[in-house]
C-alpha positions as CSV (number, residue, x, y, z in Angstrom):
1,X,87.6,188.2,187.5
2,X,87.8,187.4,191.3
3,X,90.1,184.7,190.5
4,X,92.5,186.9,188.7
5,X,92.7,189.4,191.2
6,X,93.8,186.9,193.6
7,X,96.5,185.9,191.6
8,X,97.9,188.9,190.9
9,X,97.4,190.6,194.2
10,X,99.7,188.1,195.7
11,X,102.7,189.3,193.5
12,X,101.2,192.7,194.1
13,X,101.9,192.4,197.5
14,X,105.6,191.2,197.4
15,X,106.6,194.2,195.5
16,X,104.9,196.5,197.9
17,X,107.4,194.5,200.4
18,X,110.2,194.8,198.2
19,X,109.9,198.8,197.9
20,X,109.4,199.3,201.2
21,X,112.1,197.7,202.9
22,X,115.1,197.7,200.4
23,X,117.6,196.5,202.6
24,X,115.8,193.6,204.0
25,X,117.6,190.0,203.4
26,X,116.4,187.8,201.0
27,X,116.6,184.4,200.3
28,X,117.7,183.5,196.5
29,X,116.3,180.2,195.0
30,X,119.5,180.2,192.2
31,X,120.6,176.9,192.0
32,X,124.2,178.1,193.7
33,X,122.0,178.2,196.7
34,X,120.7,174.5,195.9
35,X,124.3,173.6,195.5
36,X,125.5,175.4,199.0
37,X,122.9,173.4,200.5
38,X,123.5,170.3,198.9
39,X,127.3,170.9,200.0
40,X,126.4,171.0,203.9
41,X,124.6,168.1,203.2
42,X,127.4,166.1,202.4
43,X,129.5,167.5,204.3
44,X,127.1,166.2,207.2
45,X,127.4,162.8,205.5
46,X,131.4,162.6,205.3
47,X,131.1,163.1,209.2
48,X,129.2,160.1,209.2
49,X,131.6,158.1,206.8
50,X,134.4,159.0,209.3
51,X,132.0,157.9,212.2
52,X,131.5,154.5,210.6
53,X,135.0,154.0,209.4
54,X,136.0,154.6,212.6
55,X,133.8,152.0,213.9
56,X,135.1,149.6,210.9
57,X,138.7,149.6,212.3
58,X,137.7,149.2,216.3
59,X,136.2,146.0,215.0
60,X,138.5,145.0,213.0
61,X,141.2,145.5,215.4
62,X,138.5,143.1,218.0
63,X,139.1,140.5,215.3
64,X,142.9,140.2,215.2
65,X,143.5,136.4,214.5
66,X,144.2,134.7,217.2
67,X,148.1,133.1,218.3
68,X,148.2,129.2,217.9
69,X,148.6,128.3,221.5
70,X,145.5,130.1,222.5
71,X,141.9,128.4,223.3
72,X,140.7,131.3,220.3
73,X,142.5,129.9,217.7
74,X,140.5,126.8,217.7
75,X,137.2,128.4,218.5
76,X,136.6,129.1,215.1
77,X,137.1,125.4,214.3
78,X,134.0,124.6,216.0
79,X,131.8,127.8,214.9
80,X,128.9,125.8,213.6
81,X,125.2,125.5,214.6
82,X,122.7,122.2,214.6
83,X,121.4,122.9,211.2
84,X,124.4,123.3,209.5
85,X,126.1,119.7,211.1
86,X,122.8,117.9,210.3
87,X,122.8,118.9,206.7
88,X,126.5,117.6,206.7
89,X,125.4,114.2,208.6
90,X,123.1,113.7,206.3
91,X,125.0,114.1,203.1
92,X,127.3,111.8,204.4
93,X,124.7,109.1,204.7
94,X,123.0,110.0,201.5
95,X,125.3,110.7,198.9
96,X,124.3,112.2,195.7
97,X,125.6,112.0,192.2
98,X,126.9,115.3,191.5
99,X,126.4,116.8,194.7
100,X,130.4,117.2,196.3
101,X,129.8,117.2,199.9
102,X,132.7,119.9,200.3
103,X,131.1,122.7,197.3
104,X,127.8,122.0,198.6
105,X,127.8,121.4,201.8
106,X,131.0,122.8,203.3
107,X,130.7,126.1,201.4
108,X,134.3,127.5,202.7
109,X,133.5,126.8,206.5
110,X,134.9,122.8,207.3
111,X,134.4,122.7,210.9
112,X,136.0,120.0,213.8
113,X,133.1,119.5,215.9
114,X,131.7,117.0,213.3
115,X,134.4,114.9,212.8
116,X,135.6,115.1,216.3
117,X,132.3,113.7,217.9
118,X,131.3,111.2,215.3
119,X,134.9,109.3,215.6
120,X,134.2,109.9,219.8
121,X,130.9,108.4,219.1
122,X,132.4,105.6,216.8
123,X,134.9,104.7,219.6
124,X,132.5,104.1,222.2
125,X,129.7,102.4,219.8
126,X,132.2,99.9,218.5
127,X,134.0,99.3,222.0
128,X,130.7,99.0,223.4
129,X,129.0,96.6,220.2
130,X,132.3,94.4,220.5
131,X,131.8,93.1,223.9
132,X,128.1,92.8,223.7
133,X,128.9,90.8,220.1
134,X,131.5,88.9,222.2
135,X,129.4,87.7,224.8
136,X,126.4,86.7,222.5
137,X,128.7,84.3,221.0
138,X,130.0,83.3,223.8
139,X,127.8,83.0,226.8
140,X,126.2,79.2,226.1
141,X,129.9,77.8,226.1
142,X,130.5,75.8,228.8
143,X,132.8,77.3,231.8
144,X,133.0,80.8,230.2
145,X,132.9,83.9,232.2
146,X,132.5,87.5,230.7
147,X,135.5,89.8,230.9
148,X,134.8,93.4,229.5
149,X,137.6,94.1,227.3
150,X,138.7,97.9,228.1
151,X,141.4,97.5,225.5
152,X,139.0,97.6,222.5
153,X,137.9,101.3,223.7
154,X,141.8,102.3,223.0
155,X,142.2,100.2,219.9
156,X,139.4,101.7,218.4
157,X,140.5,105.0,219.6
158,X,144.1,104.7,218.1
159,X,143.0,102.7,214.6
160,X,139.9,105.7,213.9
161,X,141.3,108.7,215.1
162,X,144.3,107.7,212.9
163,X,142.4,107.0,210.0
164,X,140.7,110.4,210.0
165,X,143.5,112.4,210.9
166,X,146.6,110.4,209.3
167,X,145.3,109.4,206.2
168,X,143.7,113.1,205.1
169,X,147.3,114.4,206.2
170,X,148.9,111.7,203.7
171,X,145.8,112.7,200.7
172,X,146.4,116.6,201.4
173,X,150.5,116.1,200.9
174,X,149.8,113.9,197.9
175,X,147.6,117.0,196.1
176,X,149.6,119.7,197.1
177,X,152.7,118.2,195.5
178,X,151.0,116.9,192.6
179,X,149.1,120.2,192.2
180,X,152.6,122.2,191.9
181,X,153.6,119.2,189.3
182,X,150.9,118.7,187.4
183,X,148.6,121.8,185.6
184,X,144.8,121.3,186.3
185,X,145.2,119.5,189.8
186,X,143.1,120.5,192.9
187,X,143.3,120.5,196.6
188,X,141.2,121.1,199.4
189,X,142.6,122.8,202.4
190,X,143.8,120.5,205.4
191,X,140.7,121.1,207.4
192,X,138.5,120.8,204.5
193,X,140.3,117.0,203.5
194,X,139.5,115.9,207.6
195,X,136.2,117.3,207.6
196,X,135.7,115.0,204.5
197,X,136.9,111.9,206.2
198,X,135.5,112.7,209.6
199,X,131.5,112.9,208.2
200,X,132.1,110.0,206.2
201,X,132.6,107.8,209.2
202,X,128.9,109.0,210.2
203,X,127.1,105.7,208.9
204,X,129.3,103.1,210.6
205,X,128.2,104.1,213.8
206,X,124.8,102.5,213.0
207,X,126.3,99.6,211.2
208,X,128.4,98.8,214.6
209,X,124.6,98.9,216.4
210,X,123.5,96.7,213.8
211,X,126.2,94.1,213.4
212,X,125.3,93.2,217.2
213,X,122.5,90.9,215.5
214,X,124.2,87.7,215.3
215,X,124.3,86.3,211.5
216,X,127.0,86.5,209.7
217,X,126.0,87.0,206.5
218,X,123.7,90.1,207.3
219,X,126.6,91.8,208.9
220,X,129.0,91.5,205.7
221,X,125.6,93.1,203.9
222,X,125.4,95.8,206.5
223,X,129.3,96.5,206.2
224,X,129.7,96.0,202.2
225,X,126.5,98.6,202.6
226,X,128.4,101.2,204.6
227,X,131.9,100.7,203.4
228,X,129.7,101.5,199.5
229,X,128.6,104.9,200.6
230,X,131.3,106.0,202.6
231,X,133.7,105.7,199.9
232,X,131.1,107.0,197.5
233,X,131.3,110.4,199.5
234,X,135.2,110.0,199.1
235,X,135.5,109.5,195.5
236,X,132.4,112.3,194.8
237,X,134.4,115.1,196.9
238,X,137.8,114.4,195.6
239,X,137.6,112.9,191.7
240,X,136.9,116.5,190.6
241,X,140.9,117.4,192.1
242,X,142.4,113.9,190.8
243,X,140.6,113.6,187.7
244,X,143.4,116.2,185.4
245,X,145.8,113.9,186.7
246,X,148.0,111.8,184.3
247,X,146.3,108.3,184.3
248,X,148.8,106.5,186.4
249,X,148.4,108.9,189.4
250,X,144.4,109.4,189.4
251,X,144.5,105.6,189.8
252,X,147.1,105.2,191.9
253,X,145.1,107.6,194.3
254,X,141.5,106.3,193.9
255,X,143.5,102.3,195.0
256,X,144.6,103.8,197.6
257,X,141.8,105.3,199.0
258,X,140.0,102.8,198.5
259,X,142.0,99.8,199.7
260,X,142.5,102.0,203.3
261,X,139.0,102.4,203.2
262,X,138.5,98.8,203.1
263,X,140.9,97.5,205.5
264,X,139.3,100.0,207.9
265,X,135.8,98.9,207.4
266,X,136.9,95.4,207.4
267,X,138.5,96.2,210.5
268,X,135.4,97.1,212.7
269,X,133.9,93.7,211.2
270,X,136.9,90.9,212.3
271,X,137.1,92.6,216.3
272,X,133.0,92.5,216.9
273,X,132.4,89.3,214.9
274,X,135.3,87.2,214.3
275,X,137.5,87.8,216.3
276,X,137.5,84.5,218.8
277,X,136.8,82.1,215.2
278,X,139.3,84.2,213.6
279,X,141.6,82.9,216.4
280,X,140.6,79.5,216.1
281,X,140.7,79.2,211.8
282,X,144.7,80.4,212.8
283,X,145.6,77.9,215.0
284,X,143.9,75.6,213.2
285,X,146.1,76.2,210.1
286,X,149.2,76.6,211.8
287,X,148.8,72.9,213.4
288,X,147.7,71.9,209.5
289,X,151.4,73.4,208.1
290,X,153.9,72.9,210.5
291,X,152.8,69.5,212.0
């Protein structure tokens, strides 16, 4: 009974209120009221929107692009961190089936740094191994003296750099005109197509180290070894463009890939090995033919 009075004296007591100040404010719990509220509400929010749209266009005026002659321009070329150029090192050297080094490892964002320090790095190792391979073959002949041969650092430089810059240029042409010819045919971007060529240089610099051990026959293994995976990276990343190609184009491209491939791997063999018998199996011939 206690219990009842209690709940009704409460209502009790609110009409008392009610009839004894009539003109006293109220507040109404309609749902208009809920929907005045919830107006100011958003109306609070759509302040904020402007606040943060506002803030959207400042920043997106900070990120104009940059003009071509600026140091900004090319900043963005080297945007990369440690982790990201390891993982790109290393599926250079170990190439998977299926895995295409540009989808799975480039993801949209080639970068320069790569391939502008491993072909740096190339240039010296090579310059460096052919001298030292030079003198081990040559230091028990009678009467010779060492000369360090300085013009290996710029032939390197010229025959590498030009190989990872010319030769994507010439591949990059090729696909664009074939892929406004030919329905089905891909292309990388520029950038993407050197960053390609550049990381697939990556395992020659140890096979230079290595091919300072003087036998012969372990140095073509080391170079046939190399030469094997770096054009397996090639023909993984762009078979997928080439392969909708009419027959006689995919294979023109895929021989010519390969063959400059070749003549540049055999290239960093004939100056550190071969070279000075190289020389000699010439002139040697020469006085065979014309005498």
């Amino acid at each position: 009974m206690a219990s009842a009075d209690l709940r009704f004296q409460e209502f009790d007591e609110a009409a008392d209120l009610l009839a004894a100040s009539p003109d006293a404010s109220t507040m109404s719990t309609k749902p208009e009221s809920k929907a005045q509220h919830a107006t100011l509400h958003m109306g609070a929010d759509s302040e904020g929107d402007e606040g943060e749209t506002d803030q959207t266009e400042l920043l997106a005026a900070q990120k104009k692009p940059s003009s071509f002659w600026t140091f900004q321009y090319y900043q963005d070329f080297f945007d990369v961190d440690t982790y990201q150029v390891l993982d790109r090192i290393k599926a250079s050297v170990i190439p998977l089936p299926g895995k295409n080094f540009v989808r799975h490892h480039l993801r949209n964002n080639p970068d320069l740094y790569g391939p502008f320090w491993i072909c740096a790095t190339l240039v010296i190792t090579l310059s460096i191994m052919g001298n030292l391979s030079t003198f081990i073959q040559m230091h028990d002949r009678a009467g010779y003296n060492y000369n360090p041969q300085f013009h290996k650092v710029s032939v390197a430089g010229v025959i590498i750099y030009s190989y990872a810059w010319l030769v994507p240029l010439a591949l990059w042409g090729f696909l664009q005109w074939r892929k406004g010819v030919m329905q089905g045919v891909g292309s990388y971007s520029f950038l993407e197509t050197v960053c390609v060529y550049g990381y697939s240089l990556t395992v020659y610099i140890p096979t230079t180290i290595l091919c300072v051990i003087p036998f012969e026959l372990f140095r073509w293994i080391l170079i046939i070894v190399a030469m094997s995976i770096s054009g397996f990276v090639l023909v993984l990343a762009f078979w997928p463009h080439i392969r909708n190609d009419n027959k006689m184009a995919s294979l023109g491209m895929v021989i010519g890939m390969i063959a400059l491939h070749v003549l540049m791997a055999v290239g960093f063999k004939v100056p550190t090995a071969c070279i000075h018998s190289m020389k000699s199996y010439v002139m040697e011939m020469c006085v065979f033919f014309f005498l």
